[in-house]
N, C-alpha and C positions, 0 to 999 in steps of 0.2 A: 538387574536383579537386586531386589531389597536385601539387608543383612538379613532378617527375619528366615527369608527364601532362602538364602544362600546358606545358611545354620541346619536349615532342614532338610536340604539336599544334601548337603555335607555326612550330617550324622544318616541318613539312609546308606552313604555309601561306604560310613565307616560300620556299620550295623551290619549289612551284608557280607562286610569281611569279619565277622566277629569280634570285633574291637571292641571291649567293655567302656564304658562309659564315654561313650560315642556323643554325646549331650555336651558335656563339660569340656569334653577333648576339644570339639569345634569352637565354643566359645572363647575357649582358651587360646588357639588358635588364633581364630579372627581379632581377636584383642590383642594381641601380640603384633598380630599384621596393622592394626589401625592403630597400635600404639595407646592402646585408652584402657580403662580397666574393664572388668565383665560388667561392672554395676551400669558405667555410661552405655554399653554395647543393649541394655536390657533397653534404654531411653530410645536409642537410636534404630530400635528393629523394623522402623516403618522406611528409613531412610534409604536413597539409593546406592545402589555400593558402587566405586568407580572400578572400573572395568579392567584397571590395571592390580588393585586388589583381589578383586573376584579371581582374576587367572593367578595370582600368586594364592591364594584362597584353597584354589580346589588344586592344584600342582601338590601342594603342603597334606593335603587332603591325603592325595592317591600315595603319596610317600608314606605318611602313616597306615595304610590301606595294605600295605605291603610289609609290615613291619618296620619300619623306621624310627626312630623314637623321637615323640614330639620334643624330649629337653633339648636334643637338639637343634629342631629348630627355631624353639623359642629361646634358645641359649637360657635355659635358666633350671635349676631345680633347686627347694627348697631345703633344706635341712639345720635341725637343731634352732628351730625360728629365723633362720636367715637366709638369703636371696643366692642363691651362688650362681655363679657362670661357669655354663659347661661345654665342651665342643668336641669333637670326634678324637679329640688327643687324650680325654679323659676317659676314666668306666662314669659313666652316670650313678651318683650317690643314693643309695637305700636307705630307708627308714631303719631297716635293723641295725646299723651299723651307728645310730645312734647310741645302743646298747652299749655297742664297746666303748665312747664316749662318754656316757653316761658312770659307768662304773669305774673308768681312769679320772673322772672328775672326781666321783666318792672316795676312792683311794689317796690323792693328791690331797685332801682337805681331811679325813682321819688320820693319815700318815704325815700331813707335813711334805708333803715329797713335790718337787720344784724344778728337778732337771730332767725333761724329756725327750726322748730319741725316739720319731717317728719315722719308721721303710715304708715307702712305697707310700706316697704322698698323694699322689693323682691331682686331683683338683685341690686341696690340700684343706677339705672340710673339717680331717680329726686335728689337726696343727692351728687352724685358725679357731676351731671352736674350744678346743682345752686354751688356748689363749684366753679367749674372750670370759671365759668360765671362770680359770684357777687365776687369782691375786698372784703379784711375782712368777708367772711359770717363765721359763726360760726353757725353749722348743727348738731341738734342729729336727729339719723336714728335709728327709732324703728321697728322691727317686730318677730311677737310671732315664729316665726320657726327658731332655729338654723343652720339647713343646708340653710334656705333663706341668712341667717345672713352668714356666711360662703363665699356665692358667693360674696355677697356685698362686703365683705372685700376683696375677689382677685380681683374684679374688681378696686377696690379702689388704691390697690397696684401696679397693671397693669399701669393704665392709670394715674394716680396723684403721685405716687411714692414717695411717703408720708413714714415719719419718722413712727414707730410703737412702741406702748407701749398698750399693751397686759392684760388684765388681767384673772383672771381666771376665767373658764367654762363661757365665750362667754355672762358675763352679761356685760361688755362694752371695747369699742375697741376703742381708741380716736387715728386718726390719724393730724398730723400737717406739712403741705409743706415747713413750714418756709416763707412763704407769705401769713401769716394773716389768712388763711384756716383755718379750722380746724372742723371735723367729728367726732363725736363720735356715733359709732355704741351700740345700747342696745338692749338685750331681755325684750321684754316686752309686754303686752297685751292689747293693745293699750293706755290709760293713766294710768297703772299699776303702771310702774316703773318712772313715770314722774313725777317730783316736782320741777319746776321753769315753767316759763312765757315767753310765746316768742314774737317777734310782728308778727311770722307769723308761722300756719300750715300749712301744704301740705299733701296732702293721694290722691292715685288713689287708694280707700281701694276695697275689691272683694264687686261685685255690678252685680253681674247676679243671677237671680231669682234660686232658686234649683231647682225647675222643668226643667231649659232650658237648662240645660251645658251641657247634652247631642246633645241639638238640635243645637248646636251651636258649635258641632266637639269642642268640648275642652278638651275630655276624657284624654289627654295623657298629659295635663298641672295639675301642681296640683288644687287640688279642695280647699284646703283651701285658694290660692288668687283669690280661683272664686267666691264662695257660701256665696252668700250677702243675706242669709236667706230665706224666705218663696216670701218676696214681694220685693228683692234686695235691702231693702230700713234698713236694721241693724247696718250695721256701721256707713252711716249717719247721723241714727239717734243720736245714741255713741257720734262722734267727734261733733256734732252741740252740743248736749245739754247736754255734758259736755266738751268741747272746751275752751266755753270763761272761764273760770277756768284758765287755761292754759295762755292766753292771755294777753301781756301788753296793755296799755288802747291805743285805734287805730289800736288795733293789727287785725289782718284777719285769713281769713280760706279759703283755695284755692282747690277746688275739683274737682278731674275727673268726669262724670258722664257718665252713657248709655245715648243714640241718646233717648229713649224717658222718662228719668226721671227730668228732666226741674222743671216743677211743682211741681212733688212732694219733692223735694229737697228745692226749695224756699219755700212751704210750712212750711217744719218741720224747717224751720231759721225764720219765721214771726212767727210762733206758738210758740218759745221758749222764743220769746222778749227779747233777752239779745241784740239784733247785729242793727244797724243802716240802714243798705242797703245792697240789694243783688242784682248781675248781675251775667248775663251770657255771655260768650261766646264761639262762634261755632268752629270749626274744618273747615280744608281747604273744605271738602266737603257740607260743609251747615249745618253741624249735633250738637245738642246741643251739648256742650262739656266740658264746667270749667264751677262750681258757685262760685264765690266770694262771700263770707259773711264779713263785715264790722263790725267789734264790737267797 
């Protein structure tokens, strides 16, 4: 079978299962599989495919077919312009959650503000990219799973290539660029292992209802950064109202949220009366997205 063949048979079978963009998915795919970019895979459509591709090809195929999610098997998805690696120990990174990055970067450079305390790391995209972003930030990256822990640190080594000093059994991991950077990764459960003060937190912590992760095709991601309790509303509550603890005085708390937890998020921050003001704001599509809480 030529690649040409093999891309068209491909997206027929991801079409029939409804898979949107069924075109880019396969090339994406096959380029992944041959290792080369989509630009050479366009040269190469008359070419014969070897046989041991073709069957890793269409195997990759019927797994997407099924819901699976291609980032993992091309280990890769993109965010904040960079390449990250991701695998079944992570949630797979969202473009909205740039959002929350995007406005802890704005904050950090009108405020001056340098010490940050990020929960719930996962692949550790908001840690490595407020690195790469803010001049001098100084970032400890907590989360309770070691193989989460694990990816963050390749990512970390990948893309910032960062000096390492290691310690043992993966309770912290401090890397430094030599440009004022510098990450320390820790295991911890959420302000477990934490005892200093930052002027700022950051969590996109898991925040879907336990009833819904099914309804919401996320089966094949882990469940521990999905399962934000009975009402999605647990860790929330956690980082709000033990937070400012954590907190130099002006210090903030910067949150991802679901499209409809607005309210109840501002609530459990007016309810705890520790914090001065709270905002929100939206994602490119209109959708609630980050609450800043002001301590």
């Amino acid at each position: 079978m030529k690649v040409q063949e093999a891309l068209n048979v491909g997206k027929e079978i991801l079409k029939k299962n409804n898979i949107e963009d069924a075109s880019l998915i396969t090339r994406i795919l096959l380029a992944s599989i041959l290792m080369c970019s989509r630009e050479k895979l366009v040269v190469e459509y008359d070419k014969e495919l070897k046989k041991e591709y073709e069957n890793e090809f269409f195997k990759c195929v019927e797994k997407i077919a099924n819901g699976y999610p291609m980032q993992y098997i091309t280990s890769s998805q993109e965010f904040m312009k960079m390449r990250f690696y991701v695998d079944e120990n992570v949630l797979i990174p969202r473009p909205d959650t740039e959002v929350l990055v995007e406005e802890v970067i704005r904050i950090c450079k009108n405020k001056n503000k340098k010490e940050i305390l990020e929960l719930c790391t996962g692949s550790g995209v908001i840690a490595i990219s407020l690195a790469k972003y803010i001049e001098n930030a100084h970032i400890i990256a907590t989360d309770i799973s070691e193989k989460a822990l694990e990816v963050a640190i390749k990512n970390e080594r990948q893309l910032l290539q960062q000096d390492i000093k290691q310690a043992n059994n993966m309770q912290e991991y401090s890397l430094n660029n030599g440009k004022g950077q510098v990450i320390s990764f820790i295991q911890s459960d959420m302000f477990q292992n934490i005892d200093e003060k930052y002027d700022i937190i950051v969590s996109n912590p898991p925040y879907i209802k336990k009833q819904d992760i099914e309804k919401y095709s996320l089966k094949y991601e882990p469940r521990l950064a999905l399962d934000g309790g009975e009402d999605g509303l647990k860790f929330y509550r956690i980082i709000i109202q033990e937070g400012y603890k954590y907190l130099k005085p002006n210090g903030i708390i910067a949150l991802e949220i679901g499209f409809d937890q607005k309210e109840e998020v501002i609530n459990i921050a007016r309810e705890c009366k520790k914090y001065k003001n709270v905002y929100c704001k939206q994602d490119l599509s209109g959708n609630d997205r980050v609450v800043v809480i002001e301590f």
